[in-house]
BAKEFI-513351 format. One record per residue: residue in one letter; z, y, x of N, C-alpha, C, CB in turn. Coordinates in steps of 0.1 Angstrom, whole numbers, padded with zeros to 4 digits. Glycine has a CB too. Layout:
N
PT | rest | n_up | n_north | n_east | ca_up | ca_north | ca_east | c_up | c_north | c_east | cb_up | cb_north | cb_east
PT | A | Z | Y | X | Z | Y | X | Z | Y | X | Z | Y | X $
...
This chain:
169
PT | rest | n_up | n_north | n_east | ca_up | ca_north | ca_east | c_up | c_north | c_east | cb_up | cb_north | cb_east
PT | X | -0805 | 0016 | 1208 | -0807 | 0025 | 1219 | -0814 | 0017 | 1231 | -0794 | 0031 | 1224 $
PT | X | -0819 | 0025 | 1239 | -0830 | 0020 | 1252 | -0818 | 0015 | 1264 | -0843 | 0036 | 1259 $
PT | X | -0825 | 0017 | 1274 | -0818 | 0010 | 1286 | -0813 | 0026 | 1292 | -0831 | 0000 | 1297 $
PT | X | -0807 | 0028 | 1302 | -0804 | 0041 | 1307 | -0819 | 0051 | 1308 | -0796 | 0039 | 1323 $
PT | X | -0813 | 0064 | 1311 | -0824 | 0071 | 1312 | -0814 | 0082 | 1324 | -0832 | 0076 | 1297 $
PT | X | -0828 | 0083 | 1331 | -0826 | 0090 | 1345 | -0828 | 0108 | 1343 | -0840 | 0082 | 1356 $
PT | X | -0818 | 0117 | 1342 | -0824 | 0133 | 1343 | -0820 | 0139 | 1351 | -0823 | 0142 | 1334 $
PT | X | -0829 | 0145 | 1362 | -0826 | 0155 | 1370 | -0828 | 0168 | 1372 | -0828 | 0151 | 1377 $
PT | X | -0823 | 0178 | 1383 | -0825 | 0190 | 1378 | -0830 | 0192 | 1398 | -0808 | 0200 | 1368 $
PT | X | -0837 | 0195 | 1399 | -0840 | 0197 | 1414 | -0849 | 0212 | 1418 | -0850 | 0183 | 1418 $
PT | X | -0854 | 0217 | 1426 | -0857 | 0234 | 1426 | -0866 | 0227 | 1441 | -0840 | 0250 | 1428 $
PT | X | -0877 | 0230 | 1445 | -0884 | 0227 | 1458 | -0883 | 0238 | 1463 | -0898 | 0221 | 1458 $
PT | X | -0885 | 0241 | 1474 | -0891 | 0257 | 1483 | -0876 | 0251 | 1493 | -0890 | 0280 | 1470 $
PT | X | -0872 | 0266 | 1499 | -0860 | 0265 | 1514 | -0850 | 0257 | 1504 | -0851 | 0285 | 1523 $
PT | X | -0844 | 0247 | 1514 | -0829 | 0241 | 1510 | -0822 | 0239 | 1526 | -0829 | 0224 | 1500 $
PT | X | -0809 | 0237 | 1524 | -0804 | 0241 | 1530 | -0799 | 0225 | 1540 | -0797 | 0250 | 1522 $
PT | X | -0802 | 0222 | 1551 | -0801 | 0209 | 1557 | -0791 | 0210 | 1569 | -0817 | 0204 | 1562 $
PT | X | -0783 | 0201 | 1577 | -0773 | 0207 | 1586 | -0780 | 0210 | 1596 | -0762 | 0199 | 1589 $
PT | X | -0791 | 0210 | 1603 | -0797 | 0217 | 1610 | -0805 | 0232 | 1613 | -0802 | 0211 | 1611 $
PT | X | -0801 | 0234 | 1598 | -0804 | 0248 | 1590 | -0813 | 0247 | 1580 | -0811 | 0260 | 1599 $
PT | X | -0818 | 0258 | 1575 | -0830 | 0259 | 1560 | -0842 | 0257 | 1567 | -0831 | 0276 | 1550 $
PT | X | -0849 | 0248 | 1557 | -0859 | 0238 | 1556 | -0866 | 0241 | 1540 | -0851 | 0222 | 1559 $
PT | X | -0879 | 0241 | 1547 | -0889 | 0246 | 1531 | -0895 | 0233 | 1528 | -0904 | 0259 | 1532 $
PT | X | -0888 | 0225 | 1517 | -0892 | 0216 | 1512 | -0903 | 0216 | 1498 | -0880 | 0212 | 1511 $
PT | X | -0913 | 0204 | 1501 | -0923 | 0202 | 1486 | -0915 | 0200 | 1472 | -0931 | 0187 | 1487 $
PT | X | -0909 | 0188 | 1478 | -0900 | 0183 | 1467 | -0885 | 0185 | 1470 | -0903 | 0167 | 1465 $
PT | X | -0881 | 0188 | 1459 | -0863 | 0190 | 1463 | -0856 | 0178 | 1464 | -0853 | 0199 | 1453 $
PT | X | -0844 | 0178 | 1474 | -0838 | 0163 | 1477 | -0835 | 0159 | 1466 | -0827 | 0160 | 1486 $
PT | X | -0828 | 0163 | 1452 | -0821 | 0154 | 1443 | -0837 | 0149 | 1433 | -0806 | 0164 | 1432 $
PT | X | -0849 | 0156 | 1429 | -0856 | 0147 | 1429 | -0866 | 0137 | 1436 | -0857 | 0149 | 1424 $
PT | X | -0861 | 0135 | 1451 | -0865 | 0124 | 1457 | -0855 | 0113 | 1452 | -0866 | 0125 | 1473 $
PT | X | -0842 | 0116 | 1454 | -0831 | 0108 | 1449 | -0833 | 0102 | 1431 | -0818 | 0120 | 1450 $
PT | X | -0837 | 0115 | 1423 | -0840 | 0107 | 1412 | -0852 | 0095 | 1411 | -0843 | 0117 | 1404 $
PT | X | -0859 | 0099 | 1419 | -0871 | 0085 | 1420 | -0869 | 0072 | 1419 | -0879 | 0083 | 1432 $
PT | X | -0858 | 0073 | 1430 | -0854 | 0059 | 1437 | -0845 | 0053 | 1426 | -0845 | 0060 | 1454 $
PT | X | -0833 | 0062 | 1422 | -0829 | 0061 | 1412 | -0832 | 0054 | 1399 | -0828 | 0071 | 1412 $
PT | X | -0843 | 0063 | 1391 | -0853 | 0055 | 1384 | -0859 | 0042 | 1384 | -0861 | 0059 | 1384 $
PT | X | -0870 | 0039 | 1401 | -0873 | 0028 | 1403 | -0862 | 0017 | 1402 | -0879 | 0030 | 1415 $
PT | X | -0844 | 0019 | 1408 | -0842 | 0006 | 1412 | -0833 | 0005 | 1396 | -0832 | 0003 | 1430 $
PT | X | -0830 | 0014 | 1386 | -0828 | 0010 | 1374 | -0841 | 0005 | 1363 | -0819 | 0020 | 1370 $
PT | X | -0848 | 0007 | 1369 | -0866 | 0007 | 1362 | -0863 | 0014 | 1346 | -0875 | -0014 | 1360 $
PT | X | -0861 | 0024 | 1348 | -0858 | 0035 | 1335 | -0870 | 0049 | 1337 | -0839 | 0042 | 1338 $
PT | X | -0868 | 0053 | 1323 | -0872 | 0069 | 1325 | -0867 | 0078 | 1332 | -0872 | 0075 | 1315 $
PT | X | -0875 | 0088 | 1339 | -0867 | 0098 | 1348 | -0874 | 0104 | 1339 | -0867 | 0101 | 1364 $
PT | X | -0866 | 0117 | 1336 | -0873 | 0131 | 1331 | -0863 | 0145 | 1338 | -0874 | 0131 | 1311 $
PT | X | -0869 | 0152 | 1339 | -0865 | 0161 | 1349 | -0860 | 0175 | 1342 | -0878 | 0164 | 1359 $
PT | X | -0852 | 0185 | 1341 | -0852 | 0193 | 1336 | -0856 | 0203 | 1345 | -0842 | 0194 | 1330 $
PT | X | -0867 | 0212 | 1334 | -0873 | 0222 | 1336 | -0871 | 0238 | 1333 | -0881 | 0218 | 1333 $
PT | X | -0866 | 0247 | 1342 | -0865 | 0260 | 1337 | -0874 | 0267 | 1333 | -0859 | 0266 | 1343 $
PT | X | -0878 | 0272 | 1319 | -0884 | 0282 | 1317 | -0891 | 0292 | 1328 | -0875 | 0288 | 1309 $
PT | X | -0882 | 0298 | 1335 | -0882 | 0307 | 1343 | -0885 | 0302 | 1357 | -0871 | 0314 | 1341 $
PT | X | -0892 | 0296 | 1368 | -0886 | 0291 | 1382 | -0877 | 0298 | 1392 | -0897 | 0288 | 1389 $
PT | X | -0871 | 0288 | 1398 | -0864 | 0297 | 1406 | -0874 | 0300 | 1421 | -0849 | 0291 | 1410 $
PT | X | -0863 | 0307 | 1427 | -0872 | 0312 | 1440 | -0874 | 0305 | 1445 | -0870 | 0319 | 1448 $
PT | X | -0889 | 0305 | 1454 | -0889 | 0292 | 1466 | -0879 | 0300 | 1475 | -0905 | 0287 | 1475 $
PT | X | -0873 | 0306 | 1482 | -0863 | 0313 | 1491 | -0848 | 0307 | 1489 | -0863 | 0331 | 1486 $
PT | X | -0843 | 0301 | 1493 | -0828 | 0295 | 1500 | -0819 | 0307 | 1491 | -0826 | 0296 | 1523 $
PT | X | -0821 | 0321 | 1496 | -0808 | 0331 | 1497 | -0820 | 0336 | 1479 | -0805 | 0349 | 1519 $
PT | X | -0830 | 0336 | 1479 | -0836 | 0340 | 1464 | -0822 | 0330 | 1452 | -0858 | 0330 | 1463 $
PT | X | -0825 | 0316 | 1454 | -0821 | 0307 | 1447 | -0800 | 0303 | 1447 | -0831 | 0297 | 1453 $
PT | X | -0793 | 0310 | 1460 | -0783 | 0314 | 1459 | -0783 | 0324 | 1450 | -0780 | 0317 | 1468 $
PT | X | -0785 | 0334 | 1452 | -0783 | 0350 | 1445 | -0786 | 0348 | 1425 | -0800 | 0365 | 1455 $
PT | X | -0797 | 0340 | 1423 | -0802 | 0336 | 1407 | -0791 | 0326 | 1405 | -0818 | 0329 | 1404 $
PT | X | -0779 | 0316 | 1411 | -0771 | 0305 | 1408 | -0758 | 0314 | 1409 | -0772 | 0292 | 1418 $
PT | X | -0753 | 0323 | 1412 | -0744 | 0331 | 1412 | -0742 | 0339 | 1404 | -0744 | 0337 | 1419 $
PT | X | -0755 | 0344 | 1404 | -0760 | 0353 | 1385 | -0758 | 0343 | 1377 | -0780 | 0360 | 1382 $
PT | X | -0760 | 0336 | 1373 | -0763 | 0328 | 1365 | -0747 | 0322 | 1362 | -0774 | 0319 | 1371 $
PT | X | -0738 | 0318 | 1371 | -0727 | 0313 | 1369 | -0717 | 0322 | 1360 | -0722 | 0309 | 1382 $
PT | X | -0716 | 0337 | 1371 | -0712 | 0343 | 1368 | -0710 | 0348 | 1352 | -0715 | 0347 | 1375 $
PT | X | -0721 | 0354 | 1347 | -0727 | 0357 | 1333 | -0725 | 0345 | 1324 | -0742 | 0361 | 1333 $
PT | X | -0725 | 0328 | 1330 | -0722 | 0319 | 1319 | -0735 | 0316 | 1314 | -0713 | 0325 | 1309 $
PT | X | -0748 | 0322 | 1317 | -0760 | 0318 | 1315 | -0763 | 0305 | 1309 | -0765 | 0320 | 1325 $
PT | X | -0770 | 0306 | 1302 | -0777 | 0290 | 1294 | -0794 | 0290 | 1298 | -0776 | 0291 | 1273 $
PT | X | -0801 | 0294 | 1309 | -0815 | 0295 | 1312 | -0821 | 0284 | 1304 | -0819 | 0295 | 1327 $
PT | X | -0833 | 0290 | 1296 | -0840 | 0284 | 1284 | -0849 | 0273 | 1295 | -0849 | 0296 | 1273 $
PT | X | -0848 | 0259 | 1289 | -0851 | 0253 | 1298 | -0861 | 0243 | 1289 | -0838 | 0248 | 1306 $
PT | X | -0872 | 0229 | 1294 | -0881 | 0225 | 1283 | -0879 | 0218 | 1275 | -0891 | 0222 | 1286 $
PT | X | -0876 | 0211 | 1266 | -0872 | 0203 | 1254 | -0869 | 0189 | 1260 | -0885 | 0202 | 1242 $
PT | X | -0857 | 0185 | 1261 | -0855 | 0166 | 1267 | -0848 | 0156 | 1256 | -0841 | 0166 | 1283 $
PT | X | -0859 | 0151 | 1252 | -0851 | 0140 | 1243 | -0843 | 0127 | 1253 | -0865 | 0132 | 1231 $
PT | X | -0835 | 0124 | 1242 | -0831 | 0108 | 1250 | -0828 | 0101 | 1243 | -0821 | 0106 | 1259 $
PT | X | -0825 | 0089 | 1239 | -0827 | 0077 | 1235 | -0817 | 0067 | 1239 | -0839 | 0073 | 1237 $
PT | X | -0814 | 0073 | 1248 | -0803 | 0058 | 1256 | -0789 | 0067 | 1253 | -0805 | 0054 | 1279 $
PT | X | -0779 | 0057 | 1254 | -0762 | 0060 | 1256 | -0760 | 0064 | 1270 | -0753 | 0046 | 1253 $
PT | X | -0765 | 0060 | 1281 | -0761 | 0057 | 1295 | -0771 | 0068 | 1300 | -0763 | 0039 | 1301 $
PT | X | -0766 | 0077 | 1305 | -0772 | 0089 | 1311 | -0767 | 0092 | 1324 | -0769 | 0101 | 1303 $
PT | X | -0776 | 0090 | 1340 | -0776 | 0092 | 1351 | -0782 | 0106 | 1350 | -0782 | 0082 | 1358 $
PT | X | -0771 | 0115 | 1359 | -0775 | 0126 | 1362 | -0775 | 0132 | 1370 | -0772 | 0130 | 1358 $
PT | X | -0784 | 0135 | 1376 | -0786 | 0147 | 1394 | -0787 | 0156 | 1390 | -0798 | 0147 | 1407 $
PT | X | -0782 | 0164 | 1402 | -0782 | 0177 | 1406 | -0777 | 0179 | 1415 | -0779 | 0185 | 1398 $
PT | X | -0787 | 0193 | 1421 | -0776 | 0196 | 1436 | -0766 | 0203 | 1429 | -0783 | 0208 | 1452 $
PT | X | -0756 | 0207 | 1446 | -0744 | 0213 | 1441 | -0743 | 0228 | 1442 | -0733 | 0208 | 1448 $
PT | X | -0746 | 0238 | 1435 | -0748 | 0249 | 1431 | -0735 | 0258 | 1427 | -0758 | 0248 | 1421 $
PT | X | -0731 | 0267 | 1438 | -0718 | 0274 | 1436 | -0703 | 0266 | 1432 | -0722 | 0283 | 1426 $
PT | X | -0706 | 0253 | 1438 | -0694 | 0242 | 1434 | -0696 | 0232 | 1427 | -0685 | 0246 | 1428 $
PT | X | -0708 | 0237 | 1416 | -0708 | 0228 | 1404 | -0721 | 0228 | 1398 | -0697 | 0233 | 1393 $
PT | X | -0725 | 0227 | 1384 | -0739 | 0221 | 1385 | -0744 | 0238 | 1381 | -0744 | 0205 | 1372 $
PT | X | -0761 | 0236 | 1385 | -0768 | 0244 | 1382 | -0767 | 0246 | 1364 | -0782 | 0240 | 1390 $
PT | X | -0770 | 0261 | 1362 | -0768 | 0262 | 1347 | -0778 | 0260 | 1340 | -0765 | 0274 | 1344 $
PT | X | -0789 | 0254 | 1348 | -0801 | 0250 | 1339 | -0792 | 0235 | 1336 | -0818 | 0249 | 1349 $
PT | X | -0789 | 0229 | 1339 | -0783 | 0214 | 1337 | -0771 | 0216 | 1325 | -0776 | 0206 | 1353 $
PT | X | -0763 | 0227 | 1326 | -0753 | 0231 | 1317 | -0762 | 0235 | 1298 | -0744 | 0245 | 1327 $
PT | X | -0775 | 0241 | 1303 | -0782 | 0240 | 1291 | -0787 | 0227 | 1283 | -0792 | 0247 | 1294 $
PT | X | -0790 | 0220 | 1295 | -0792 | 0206 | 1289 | -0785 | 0195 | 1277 | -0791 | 0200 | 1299 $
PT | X | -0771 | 0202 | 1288 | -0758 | 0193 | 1281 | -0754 | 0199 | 1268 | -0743 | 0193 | 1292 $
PT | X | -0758 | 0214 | 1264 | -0753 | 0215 | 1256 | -0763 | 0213 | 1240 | -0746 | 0227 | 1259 $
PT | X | -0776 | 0210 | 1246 | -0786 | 0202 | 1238 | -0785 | 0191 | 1232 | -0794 | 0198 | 1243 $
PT | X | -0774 | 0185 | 1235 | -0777 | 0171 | 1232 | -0762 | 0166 | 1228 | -0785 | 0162 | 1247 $
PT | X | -0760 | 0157 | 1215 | -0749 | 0152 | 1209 | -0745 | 0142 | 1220 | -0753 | 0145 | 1194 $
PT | X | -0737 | 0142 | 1224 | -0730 | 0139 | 1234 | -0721 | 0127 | 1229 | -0721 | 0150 | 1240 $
PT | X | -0717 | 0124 | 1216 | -0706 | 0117 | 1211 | -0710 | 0099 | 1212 | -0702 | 0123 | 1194 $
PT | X | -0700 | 0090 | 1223 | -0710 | 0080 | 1221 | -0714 | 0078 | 1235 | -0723 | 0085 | 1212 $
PT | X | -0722 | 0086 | 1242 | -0728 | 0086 | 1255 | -0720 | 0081 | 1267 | -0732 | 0098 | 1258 $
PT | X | -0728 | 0076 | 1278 | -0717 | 0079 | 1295 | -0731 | 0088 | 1301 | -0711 | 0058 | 1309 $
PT | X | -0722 | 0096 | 1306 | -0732 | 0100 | 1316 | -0724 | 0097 | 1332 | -0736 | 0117 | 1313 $
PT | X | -0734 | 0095 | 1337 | -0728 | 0092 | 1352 | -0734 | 0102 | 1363 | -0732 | 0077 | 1357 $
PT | X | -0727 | 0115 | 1368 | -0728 | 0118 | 1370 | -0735 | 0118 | 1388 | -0721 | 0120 | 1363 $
PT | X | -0746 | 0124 | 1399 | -0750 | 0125 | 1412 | -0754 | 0139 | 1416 | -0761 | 0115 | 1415 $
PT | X | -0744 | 0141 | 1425 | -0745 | 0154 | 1432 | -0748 | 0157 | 1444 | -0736 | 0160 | 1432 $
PT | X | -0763 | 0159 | 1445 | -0767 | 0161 | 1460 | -0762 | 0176 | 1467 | -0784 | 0160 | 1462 $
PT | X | -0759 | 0177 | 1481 | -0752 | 0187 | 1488 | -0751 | 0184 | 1504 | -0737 | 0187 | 1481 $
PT | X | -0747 | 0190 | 1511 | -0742 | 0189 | 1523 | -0732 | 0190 | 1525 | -0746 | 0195 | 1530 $
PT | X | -0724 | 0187 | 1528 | -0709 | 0184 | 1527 | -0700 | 0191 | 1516 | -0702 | 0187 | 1540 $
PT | X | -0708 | 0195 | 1507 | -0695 | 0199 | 1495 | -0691 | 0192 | 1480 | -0698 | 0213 | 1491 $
PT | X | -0697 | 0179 | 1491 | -0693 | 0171 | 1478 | -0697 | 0172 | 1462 | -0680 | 0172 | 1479 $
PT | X | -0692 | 0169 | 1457 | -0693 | 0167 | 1439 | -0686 | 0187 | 1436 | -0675 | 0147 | 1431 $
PT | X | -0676 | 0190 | 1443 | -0672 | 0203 | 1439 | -0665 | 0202 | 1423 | -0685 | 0213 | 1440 $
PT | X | -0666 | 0213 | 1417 | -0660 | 0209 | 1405 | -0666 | 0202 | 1394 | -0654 | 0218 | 1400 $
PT | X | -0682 | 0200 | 1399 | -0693 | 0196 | 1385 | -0687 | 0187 | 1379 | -0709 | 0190 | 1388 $
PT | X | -0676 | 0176 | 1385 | -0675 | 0163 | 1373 | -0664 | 0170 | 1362 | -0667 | 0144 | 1380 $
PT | X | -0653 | 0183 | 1362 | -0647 | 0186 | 1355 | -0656 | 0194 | 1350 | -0635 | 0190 | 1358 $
PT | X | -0666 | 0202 | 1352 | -0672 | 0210 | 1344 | -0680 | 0203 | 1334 | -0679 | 0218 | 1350 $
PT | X | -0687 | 0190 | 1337 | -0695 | 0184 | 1325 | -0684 | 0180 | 1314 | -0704 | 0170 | 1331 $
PT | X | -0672 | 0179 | 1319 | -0665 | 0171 | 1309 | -0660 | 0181 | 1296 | -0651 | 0163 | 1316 $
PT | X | -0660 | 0193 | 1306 | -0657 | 0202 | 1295 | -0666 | 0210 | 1286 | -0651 | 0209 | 1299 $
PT | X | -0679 | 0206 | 1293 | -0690 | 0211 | 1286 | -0691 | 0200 | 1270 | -0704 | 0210 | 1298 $
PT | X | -0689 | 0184 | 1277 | -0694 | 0177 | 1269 | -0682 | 0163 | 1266 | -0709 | 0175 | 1276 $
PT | X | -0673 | 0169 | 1255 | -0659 | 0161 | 1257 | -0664 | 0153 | 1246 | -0643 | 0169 | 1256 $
PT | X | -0671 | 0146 | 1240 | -0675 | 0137 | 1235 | -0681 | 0125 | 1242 | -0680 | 0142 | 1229 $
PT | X | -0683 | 0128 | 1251 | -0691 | 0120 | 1260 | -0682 | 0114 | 1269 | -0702 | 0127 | 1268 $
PT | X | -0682 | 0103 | 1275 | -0676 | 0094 | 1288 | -0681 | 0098 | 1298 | -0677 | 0080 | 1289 $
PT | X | -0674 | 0103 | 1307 | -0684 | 0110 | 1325 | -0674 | 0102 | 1330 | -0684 | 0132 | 1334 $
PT | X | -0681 | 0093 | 1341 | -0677 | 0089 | 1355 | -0673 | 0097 | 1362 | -0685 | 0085 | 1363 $
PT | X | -0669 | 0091 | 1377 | -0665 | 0102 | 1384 | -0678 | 0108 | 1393 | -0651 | 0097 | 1394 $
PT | X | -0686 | 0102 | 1392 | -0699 | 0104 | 1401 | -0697 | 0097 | 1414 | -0702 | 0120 | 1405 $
PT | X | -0714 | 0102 | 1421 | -0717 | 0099 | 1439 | -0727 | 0113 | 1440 | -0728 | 0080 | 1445 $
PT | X | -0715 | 0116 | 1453 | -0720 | 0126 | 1463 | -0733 | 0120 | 1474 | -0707 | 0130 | 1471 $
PT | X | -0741 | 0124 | 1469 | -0751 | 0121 | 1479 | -0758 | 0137 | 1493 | -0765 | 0115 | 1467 $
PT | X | -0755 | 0133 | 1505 | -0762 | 0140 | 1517 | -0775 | 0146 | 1513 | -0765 | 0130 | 1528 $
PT | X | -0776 | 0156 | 1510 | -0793 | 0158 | 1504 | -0804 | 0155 | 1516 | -0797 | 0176 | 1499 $
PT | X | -0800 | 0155 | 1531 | -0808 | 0149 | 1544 | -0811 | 0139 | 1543 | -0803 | 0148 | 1556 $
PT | X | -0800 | 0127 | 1531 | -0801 | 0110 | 1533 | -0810 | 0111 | 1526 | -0789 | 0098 | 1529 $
PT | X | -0817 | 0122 | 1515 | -0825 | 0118 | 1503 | -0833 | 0102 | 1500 | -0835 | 0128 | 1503 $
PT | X | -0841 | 0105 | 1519 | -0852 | 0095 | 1515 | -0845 | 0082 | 1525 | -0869 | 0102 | 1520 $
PT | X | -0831 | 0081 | 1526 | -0832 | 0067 | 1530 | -0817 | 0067 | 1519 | -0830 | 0061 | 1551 $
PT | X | -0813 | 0064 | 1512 | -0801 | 0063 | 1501 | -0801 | 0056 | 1496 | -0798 | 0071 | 1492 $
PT | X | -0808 | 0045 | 1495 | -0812 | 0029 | 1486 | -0805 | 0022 | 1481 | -0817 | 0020 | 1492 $
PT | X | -0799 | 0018 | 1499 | -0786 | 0008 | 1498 | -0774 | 0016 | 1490 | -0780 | 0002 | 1515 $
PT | X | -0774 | 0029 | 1493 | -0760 | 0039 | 1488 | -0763 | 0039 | 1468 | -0761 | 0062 | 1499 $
PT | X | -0773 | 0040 | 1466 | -0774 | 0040 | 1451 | -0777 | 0026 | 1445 | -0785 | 0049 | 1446 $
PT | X | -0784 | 0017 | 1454 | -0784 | 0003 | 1444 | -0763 | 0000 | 1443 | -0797 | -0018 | 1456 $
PT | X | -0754 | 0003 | 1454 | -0740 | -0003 | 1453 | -0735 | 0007 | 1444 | -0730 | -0004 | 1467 $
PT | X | -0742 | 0021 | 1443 | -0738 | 0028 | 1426 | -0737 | 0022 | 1415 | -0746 | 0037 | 1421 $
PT | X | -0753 | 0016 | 1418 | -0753 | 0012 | 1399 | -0749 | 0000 | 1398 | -0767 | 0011 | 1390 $
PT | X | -0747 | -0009 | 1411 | -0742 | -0022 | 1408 | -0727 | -0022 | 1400 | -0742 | -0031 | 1422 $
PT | X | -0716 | -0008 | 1408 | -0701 | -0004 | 1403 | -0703 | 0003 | 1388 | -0693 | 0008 | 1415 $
PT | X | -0717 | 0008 | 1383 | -0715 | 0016 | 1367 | -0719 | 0012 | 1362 | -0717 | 0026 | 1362 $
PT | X | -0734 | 0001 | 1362 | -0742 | -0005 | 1354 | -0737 | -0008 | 1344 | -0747 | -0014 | 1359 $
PT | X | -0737 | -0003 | 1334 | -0736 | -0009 | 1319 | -0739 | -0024 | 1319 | -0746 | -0001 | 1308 $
């Protein structure tokens, strides 16, 4: 097996910042995945939904609600991986991870793996995503994760190099 590999799940258009909603290019968790990538010098690959969501803030609430609710698996694009050690973002979507990321997990033989879990948000923390991956994927070893500020996106450096220095395989 390779060195870690970096996957994130990120949506651009309105997010939601403590100064209010803001229409972003790129979504904060993958600015986060970049840096991420760069300071483990690994692959990032991103998961992609079939379907996009809305560029609209309250669009992209209302489809993560639907989606939780119903248990949805949104068909999402093919992600191989190769490594044991799996860093994972995502914002924090109705508490816990977006269900495009819950399709991911259930792609992939898990037995064997760590994944380490990063949940970008505004103050709601990790929520319940680190008990939901585990139960998605109980073969696998999950950390407890890092809550990252989705505002800190683009200065978080120092906050993720003292991540991986505490999980680094």
């Amino acid at each position: 097996m390779s060195g870690p590999t970096v996957i994130f799940f990120s949506v651009p258009g309105e997010t939601y910042f403590p100064d209010g909603i803001r229409s972003v290019e790129v979504g904060n968790t993958a600015i986060v995945a970049k840096k991420l990538g760069e300071i483990l010098g690994c692959d990032v690959k991103e998961i992609e939904p079939k379907e996009l969501y809305p560029l609209t803030y309250n669009g992209q609430v209302e489809r993560a609600k639907m989606e939780l609710a119903n248990n949805d698996r949104p068909e999402i694009s093919q992600i191989k991986i190769d490594s044991d050690v799996v860093f994972l973002l995502y914002p924090n979507w109705c508490s816990t991870i977006p269900m495009p990321v819950a399709t991911f997990l259930d792609s992939i033989d898990w037995k064997g793996k760590k994944i380490h879990p990063l949940c970008t948000n505004e103050g709601s923390g990790m929520g319940r995503s680190v008990d939901d991956i585990r139960k998605i994927v109980p073969d696998a070893v999950v950390s407890d994760g890092l809550s990252v500020r989705g505002h800190t996106a683009n200065e978080c450096d120092d906050v993720l190099k003292e991540w991986v220095s505490e999980v680094r395989p």
